[in-house]
N, C-alpha and C positions, 0 to 999 in steps of 0.2 A: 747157264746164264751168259750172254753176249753182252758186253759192256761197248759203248762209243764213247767218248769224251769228245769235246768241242768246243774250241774258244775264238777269239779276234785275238788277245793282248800277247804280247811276246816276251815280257818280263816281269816281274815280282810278285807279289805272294801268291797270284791267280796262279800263276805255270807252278809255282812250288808245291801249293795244294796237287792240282792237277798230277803232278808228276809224283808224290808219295802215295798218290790214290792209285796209279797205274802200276807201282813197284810192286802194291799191295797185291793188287787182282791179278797182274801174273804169277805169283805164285801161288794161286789160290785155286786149292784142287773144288770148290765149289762153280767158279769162274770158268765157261769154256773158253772165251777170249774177252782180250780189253785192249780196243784200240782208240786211238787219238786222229783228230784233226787238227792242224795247229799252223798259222802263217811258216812257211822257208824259214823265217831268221830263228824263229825258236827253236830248230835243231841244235844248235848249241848249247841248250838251254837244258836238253833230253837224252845227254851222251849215256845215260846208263837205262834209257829205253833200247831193243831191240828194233833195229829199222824197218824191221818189215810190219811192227806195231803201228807206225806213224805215217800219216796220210797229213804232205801239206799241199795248201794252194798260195799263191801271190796275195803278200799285204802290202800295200804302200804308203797306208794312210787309211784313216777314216773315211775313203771317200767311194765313189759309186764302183769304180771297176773293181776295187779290195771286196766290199760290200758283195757286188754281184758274185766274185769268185767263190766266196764263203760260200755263200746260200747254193749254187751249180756243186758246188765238192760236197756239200752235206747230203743234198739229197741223192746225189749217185753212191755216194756210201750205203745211204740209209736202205736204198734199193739192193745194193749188189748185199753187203753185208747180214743183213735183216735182223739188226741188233735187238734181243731185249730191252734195252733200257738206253735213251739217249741223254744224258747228263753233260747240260750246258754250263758252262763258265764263261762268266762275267756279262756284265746290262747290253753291251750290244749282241755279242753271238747270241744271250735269250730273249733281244725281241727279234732279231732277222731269225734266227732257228725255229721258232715257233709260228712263225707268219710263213716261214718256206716249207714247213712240216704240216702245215695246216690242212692241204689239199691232202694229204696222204693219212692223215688220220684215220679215215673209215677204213683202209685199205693196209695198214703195217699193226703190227701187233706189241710196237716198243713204247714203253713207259717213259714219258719226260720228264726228268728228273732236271730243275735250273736252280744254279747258286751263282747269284749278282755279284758275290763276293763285296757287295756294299752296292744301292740300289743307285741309280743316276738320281735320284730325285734327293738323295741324299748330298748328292754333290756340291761344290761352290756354285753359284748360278743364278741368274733371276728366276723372283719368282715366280714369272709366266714358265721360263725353261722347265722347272721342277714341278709344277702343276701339267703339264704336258705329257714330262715322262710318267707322274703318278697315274695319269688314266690312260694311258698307254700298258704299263703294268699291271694296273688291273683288271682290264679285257683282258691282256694274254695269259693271265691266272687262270681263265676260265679253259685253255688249252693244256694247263699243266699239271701234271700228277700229284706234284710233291714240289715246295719253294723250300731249299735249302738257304737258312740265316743264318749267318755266322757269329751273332751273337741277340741276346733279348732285344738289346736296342734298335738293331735292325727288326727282329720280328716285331716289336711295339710302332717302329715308324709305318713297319708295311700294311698290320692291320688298320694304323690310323690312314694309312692312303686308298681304303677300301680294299683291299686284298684278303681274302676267306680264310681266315684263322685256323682252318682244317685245314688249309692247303698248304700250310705254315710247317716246318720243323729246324729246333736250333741245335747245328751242329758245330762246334768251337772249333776252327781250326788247331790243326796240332803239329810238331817236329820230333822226329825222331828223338828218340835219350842218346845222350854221349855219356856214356861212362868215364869221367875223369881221370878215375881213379887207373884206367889201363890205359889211357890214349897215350899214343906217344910226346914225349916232350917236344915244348914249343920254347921259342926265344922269347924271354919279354919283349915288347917293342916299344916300351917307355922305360927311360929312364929319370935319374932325381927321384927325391923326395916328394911326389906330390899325390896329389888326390887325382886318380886321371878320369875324366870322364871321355865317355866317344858318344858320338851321333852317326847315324845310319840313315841314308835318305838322299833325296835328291834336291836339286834348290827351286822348288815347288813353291807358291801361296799355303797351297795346303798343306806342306812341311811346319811352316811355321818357324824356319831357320833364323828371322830376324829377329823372333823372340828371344833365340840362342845367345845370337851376336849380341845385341843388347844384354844379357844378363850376365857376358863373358865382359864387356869393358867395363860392367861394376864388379868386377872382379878380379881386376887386374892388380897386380902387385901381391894376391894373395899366391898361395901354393899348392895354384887349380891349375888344369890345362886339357886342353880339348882336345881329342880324336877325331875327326870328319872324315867317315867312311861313304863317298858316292858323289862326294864334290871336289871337283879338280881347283887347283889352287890357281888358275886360269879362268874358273870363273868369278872369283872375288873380286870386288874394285877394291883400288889401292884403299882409298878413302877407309872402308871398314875390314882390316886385315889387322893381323892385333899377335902380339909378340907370344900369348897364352894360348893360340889357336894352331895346329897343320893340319894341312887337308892331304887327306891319302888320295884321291879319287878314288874310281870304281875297285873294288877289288872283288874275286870270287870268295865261295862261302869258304874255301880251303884256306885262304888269303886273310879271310875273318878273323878266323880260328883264335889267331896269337891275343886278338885284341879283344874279342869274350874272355878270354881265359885269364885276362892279367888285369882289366879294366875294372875300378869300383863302382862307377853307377852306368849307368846307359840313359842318355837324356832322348826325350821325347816331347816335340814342341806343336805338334800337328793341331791344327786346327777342325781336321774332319779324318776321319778313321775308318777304315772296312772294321778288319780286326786282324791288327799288323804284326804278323811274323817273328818282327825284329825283336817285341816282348819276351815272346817265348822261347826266342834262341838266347837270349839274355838269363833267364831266368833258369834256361837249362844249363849256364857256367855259374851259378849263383851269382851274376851281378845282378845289384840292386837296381832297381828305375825310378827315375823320379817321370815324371810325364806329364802333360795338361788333361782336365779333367773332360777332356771331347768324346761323344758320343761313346765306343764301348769300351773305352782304356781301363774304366773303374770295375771291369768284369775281370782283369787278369790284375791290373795293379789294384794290388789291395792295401789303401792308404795307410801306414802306420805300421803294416806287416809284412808286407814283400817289398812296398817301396812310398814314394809320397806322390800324392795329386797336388797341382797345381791350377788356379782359373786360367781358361785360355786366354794370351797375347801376354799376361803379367809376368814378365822378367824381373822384376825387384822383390816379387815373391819367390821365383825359382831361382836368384840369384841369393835370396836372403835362406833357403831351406838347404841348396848346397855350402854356402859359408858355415852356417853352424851346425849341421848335424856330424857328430865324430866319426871317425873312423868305425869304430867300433860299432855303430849303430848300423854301418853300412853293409858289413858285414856279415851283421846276426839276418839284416832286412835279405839281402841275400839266400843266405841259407834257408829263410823261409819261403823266398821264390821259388827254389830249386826244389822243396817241399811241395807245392800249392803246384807247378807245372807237373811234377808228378800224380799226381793226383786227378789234374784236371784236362792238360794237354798236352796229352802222347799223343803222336800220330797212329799209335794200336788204335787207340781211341776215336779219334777222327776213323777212321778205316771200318772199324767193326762196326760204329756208328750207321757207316754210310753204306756198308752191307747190307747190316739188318735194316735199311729204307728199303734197298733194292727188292730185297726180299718179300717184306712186307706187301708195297705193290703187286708185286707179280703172283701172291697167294692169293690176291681176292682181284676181283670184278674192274675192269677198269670203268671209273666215274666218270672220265674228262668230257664234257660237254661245253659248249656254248649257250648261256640263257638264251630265251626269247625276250 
């Protein structure tokens, strides 16, 4: 089995996926190769890929020369290489991927395999924009093997966008286990007596960070205080900057590490969700989450038991559920995360998952056609 991968995005949970699926398939004596296509900057992003696994072109943007360069790199892959199975990541590489593949269909023998990692029609957007990309996705369904969703929510949005419920399968993203118990020690990196919570993210609309900020100045004077992992303290205006708050900026996932491991909740304020990462690396140090109740959150937090839902933009609820829930409650909610990730999202898991698809395809007949 010949594996391709293929994306446009150069950083977060798309490359992370991406990049545990590639760990996988090379070592996998089923697998005779698995290689990547992926923008120049993402090499950074891929230091424990082998380079000669990695095929990039020029991204500069979203725009026509980035665009054209994808589409010219994939198809000269797709010729020289002759992969079984081309497995797209993310909503633009699977509609340019599949409209540049299009012509070669009667002619290559690979199985398309695409995961939106959350569909654009799902996005923030007018709703002409999202009525657009819906029947946009749905013609090019008719080109694809197998839609990998990353969670129900996404599969229920995509059949309501007319998308063939055969062509559907949900595969939960997953992260590797840390075994705590042997990892080497880390430094705490809070100090005092408090409750510390961190946020992970970037200063997005669709983060929902203002809901944060908001529920941290009803908060003040208590003995809370915030973590900000992905926002530089250069981007806050004076105006909302608050004595209970530091901002780390970017940090890498080794750089994380200290602040999983010490932290009691993990707050999560988003307004719109693929099915984010940041949960399950949480959940795999036993911190608790608390999070807004958007699209698939309520599939990994499980209210009451791993951690608590919130309605989206309400700060005076997610301010009033971090005030009084004790220590003690945090804790146990934890340990049941660390449980429920075990269970449910290991990256073995994601991996054998997305195996047995490949598999699957490649045992029977391929169906993809175009209706009349």
């Amino acid at each position: 089995m010949k594996i391709l991968h293929a994306t446009e995005v150069e950083i977060g949970g798309t490359v992370s996926v991406m990049m545990t699926l590639l760990q996988s398939q090379l070592t996998s004596r089923a697998i005779q190769s698995a290689i990547c296509l992926v923008p120049e900057k993402q090499l950074e992003s891929l230091i424990e890929i082998p380079s000669s696994n990695i095929n990039t072109y020029k991204r500069s943007g979203r725009n026509f020369h980035s665009f054209s360069a994808f589409i010219v790199s994939l198809i000269k892959l797709t010729l020289k290489e002759k992969p079984d199975v081309i497995h797209l990541h993310s909503s633009f590489a699977g509609i340019l991927g599949r409209i540049a593949l299009a012509p070669l269909l009667p002619f290559i023998k690979a199985r398309i395999v695409y995961c939106p990692h959350g569909f654009s029609f799902l996005m923030d957007g007018s709703n002409k924009k999202k009525k657009i990309f819906s029947i946009i996705e749905s013609l090019l369904s008719k080109l694809t093997d197998k839609i990998i969703c990353v969670s129900e929510y996404e599969k229920k949005s995509a059949i309501n966008a007319g998308i063939d419920e055969s062509k559907i399968v949900v595969i939960h993203n997953g992260v590797a286990n840390i075994d705590t118990s042997v990892e080497a020690v880390v430094d705490n990196p809070f100090s005092g007596n408090k409750l510390n919570l961190i946020f992970v993210g970037r200063l997005d609309p669709a983060k929902g960070f203002d809901t944060l900020l908001a529920a941290m100045k009803r908060l003040e004077g208590e003995p809370i205080h915030l973590t900000v992992l992905g926002i530089s303290d250069s981007e806050i205006p004076d105006e909302v900057r608050s004595a209970n708050i530091s901002y780390m900026g970017w940090r890498s996932q080794k750089e994380m590490r200290p602040y999983f491991t010490y932290a009691d909740i993990l707050v999560l304020t988003s307004r719109w969700e693929g099915f984010p990462m940041v949960v399950l690396e949480a959940m795999n140090f036993s911190t608790a989450v608390v999070s807004s109740d958007c699209t698939s959150l309520s599939e990994s937090v499980k209210h009451g038991l791993t951690g608590y839902l919130f309605p989206i933009s309400d700060h005076e609820k997610l301010a009033e559920i971090v005030s009084t829930t004790p220590l003690e409650k945090w804790k146990l909610l934890g340990i049941n995360g660390r449980g429920y990730y075990l269970d449910h999202f290991t990256s073995e898991k994601m991996t054998q998952s997305t195996y047995n698809l490949y598999k699957s395809l490649l045992d029977k007949p391929r169906t993809r056609e175009m209706k009349k």
